[in-house]
C-alpha positions as CSV (number, residue, x, y, z in Angstrom):
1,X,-1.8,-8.1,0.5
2,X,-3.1,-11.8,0.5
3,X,-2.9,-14.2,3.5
4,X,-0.9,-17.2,1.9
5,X,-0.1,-19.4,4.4
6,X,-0.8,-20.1,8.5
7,X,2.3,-22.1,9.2
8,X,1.9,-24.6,12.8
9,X,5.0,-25.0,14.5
10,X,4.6,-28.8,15.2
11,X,6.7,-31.2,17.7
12,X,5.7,-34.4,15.3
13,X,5.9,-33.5,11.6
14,X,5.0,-37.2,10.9
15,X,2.2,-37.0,13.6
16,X,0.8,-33.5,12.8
17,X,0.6,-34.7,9.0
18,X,-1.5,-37.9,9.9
19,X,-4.1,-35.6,12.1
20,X,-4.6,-33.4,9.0
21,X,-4.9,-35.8,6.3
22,X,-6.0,-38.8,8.1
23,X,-8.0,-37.6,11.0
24,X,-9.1,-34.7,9.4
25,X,-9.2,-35.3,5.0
26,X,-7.0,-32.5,4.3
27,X,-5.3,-33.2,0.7
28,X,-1.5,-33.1,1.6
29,X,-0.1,-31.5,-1.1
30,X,3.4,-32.7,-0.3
31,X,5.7,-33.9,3.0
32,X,9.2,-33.5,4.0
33,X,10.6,-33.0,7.0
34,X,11.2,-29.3,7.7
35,X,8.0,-28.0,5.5
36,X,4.9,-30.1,4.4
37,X,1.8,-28.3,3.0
38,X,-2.0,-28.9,2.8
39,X,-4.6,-27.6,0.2
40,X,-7.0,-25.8,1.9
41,X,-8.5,-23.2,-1.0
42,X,-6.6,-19.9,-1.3
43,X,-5.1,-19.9,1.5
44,X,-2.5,-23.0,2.4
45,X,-1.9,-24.6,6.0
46,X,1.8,-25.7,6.3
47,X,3.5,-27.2,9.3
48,X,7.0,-26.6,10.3
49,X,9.3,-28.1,13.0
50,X,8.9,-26.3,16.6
51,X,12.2,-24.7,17.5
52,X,13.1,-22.9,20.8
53,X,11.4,-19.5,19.6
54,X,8.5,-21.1,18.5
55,X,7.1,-23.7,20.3
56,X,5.2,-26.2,19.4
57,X,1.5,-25.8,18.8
58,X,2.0,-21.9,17.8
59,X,0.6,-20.4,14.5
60,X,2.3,-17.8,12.5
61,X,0.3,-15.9,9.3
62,X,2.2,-15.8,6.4
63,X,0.7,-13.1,3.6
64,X,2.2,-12.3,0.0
65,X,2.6,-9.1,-1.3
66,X,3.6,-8.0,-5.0
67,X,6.7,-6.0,-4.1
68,X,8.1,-6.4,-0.8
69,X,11.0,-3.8,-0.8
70,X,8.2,-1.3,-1.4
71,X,6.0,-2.8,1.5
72,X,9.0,-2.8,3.5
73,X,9.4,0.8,3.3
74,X,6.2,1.7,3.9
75,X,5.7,0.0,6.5
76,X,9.0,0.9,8.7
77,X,7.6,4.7,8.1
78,X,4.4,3.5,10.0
79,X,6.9,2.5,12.9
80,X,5.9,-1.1,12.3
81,X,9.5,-3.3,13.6
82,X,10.7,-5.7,11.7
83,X,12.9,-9.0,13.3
84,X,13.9,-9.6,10.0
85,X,14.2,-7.8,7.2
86,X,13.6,-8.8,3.6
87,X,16.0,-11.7,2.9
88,X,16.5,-14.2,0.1
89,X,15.8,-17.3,1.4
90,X,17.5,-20.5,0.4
91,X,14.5,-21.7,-1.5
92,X,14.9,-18.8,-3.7
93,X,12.2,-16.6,-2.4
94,X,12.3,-13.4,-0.8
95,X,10.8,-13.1,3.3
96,X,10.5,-10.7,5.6
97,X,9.2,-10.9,9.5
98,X,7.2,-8.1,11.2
99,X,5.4,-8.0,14.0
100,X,1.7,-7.0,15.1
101,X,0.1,-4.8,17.4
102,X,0.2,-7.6,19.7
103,X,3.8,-8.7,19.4
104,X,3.0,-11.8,16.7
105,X,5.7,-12.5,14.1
106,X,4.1,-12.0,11.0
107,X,6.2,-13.5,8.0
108,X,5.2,-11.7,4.6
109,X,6.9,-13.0,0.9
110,X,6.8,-10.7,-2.3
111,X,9.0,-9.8,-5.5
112,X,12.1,-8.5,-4.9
């Protein structure tokens, strides 16, 4: 299990990009409107629009997995919930959501 991405929910995508890359010198490795991502070494900070469940100025952890269906699994026998269960996503790859000890949506992507 790798931590892949910590994903802000922003207000301002066009805002939030000029504080990383201008005010702060993070390399943007590209912009749109619904998903823009920085380099930051192995693990990548992206920014995402702020919708009613979750506000701007949260933080979610995204991490990768190699097979997802088989973390699924394993995890639901731990009791751990899951909002949303692995799903094919429009870009073409597979997410889940789970949530911590603490009640934090935890998004995780894999194979499968």
């Amino acid at each position: 299990m790798k931590l892949s991405y910590v994903i802000e929910f922003v207000a301002d995508m066009d805002r939030a990009v000029k504080f990383y890359r201008d005010t702060l010198g993070l390399p943007l490795k590209f912009q749109s409107p619904e998903w823009s991502e920085f380099i930051t070494g192995e693990t990548t900070l992206a920014l995402h629009p702020a919708r009613e469940k979750n506000k701007a100025g949260t933080i979610e952890m995204g991490f990768n997995v190699p097979d997802i269906a088989k973390f699924y699994e394993e995890m639901r026998g731990k009791g751990v919930k899951f909002p949303m269960p692995p799903k094919k996503q429009d870009f073409g790859g597979t997410l889940a959501q789970f949530e911590d000890s603490e009640g934090a949506h935890v998004s995780v992507g894999g194979a499968n």
